[in-house]
C-alpha positions in Angstrom: 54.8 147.1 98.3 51.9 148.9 96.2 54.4 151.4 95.4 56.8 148.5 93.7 54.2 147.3 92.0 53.0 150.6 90.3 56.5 150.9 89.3 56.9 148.0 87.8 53.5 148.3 85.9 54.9 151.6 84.8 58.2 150.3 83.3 55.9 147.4 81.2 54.2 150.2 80.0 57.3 152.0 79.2 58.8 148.8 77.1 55.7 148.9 75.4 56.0 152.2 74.2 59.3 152.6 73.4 60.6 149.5 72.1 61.0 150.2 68.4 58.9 147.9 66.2 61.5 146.2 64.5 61.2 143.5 61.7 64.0 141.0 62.8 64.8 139.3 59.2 66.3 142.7 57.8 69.4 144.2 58.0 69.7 147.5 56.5 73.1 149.1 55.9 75.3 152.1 54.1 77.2 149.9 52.1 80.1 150.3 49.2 80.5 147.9 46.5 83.4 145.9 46.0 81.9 143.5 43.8 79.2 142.1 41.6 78.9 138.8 39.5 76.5 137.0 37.3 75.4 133.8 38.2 74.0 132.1 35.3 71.4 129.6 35.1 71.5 125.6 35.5 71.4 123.6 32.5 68.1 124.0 31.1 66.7 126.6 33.2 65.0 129.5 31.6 64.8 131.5 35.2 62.2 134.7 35.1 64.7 136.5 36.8 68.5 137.3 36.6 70.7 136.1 39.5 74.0 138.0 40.9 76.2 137.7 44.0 76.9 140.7 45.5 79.9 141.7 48.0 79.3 145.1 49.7 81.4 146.6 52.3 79.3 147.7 55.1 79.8 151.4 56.6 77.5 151.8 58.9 74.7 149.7 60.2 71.3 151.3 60.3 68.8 148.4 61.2 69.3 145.0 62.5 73.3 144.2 63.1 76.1 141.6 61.5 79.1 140.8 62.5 81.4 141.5 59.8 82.5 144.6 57.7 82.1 142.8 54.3 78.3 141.4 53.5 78.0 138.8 50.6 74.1 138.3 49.4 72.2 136.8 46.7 70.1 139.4 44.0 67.6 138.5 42.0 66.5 141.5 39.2 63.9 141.3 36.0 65.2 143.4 34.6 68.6 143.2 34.2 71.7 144.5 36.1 70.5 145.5 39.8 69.8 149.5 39.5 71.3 149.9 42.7 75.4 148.6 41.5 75.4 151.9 39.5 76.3 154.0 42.8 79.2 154.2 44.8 77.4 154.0 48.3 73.3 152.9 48.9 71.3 152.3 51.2 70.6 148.1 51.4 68.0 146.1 52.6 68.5 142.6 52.5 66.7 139.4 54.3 68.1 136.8 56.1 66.5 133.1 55.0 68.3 130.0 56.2 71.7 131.6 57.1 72.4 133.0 53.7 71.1 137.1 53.2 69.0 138.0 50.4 68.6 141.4 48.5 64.8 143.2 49.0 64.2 143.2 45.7 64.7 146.7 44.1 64.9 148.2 47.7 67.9 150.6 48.0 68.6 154.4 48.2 71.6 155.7 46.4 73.4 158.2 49.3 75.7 161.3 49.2 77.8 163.1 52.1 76.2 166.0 52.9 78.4 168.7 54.0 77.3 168.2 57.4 79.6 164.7 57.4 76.1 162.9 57.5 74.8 160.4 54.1 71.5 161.5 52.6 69.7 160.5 49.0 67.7 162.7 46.6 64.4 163.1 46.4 62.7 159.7 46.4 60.1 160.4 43.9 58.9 156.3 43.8 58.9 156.2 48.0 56.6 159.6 47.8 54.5 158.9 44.9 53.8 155.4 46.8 50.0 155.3 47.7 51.0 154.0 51.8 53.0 157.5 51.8 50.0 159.8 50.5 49.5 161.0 54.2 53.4 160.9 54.9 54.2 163.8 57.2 58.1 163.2 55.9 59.3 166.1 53.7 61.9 166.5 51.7 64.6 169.3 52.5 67.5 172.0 51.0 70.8 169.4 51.2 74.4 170.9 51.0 76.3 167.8 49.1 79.8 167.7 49.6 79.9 167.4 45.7 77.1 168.2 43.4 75.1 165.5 42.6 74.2 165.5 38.9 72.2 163.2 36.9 72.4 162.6 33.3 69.0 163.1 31.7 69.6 163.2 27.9 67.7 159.6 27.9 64.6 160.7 29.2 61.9 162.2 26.5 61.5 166.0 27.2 57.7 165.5 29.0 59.1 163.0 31.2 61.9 165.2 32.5 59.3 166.9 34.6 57.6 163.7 36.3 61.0 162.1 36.7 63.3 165.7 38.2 60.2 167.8 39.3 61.0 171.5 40.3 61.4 172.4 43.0 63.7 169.1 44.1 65.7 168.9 41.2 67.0 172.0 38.8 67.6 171.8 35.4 70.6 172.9 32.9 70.5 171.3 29.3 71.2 167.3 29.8 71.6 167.4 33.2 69.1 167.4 36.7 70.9 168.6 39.4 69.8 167.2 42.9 68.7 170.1 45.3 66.3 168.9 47.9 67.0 165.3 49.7 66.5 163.1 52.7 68.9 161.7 55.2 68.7 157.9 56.2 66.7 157.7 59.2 63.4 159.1 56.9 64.7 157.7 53.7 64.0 154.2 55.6 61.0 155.4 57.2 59.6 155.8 53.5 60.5 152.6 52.3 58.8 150.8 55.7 55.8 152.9 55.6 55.6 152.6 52.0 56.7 149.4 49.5 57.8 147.3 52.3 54.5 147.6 54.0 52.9 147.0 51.0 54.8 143.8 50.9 53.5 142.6 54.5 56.6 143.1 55.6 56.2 146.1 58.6 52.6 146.8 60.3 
């Protein structure tokens, strides 16, 4: 009998331990985009933020689940089109309030196939610059990218470039940064919840 109970005191334990904290209201995902509309303001309304109905195919789960391979959700963005419609495939985080999902405002990573078959993202400059990460153990690693992932940079002023594409992580030819070091998903996310998101109150 008292060696039933230490057992069973020892599995507790065990679910204590190993059950990952999980913040139930999000569902992040790899998704694609298939579409992305304005929707404009009532009559009268001056809103302080734009509003847009996304449709994303989702790829592959990474937190939370759905049941469904296409995710429609509501975006709200200050400033302007959502940053995150300029790229094929991200990394979404959106919230579910009242049976209708909800981007995490400004949350995404843009992803890439690596060579390996697996998705990873550049270097997240905001995620590490982000004063919860100072102490973040995470670091960023040589990726192989099926394709090269280039970024136009002839916007950006020329003492910017550096802040924005810093060597090591990026390299440099005329107008364009070229991504060398990146992340894959699993510590991509563990930025963004160690980071902004618990920042936000959203994980402890």
């Amino acid at each position: 009998m008292q060696k039933i109970i230490v057992i069973l005191i020892s599995l507790f334990f065990s679910n204590l331990l190993f059950a990952a904290p999980e913040n139930s209201k999000y569902f992040v995902f790899v998704g694609e985009k298939i579409s992305l509309e304005p929707v404009p303001p009532k009559k009268g309304e001056i809103p302080f933020n734009l509003q847009f109905l996304a449709k994303y195919r989702v790829l592959e789960p990474y937190r939370g689940s759905y049941n469904g391979t296409e995710l429609e959700f509501t975006v709200f963005d200050h400033h302007g089109n959502p940053a995150f419609a300029k790229y094929k495939y991200v990394l979404l985080y959106v919230e579910l309030h009242d049976g209708k999902y909800y981007h995490s405002k400004y949350q995404f990573s843009a992803l890439y196939k690596t060579k390996s078959g697996k998705w990873a993202g550049v270097y997240a400059i905001d995620d590490y610059n982000h004063l919860y990460n100072k102490n973040t153990t995470i670091k960023p690693e040589k990726m192989e990218f099926t394709k090269p992932v280039v970024m136009d940079i002839s916007g950006y002023e020329k003492e910017n470039i550096s802040k924005w594409f810093p060597n090591p992580y990026f390299k440099i030819k005329g107008n364009k940064a070229i991504a060398v070091y990146g992340n894959y998903i699993n510590e991509l996310f563990l930025l963004k919840q160690n980071g902004v998101l618990k920042a936000r109150g959203d994980f402890f």
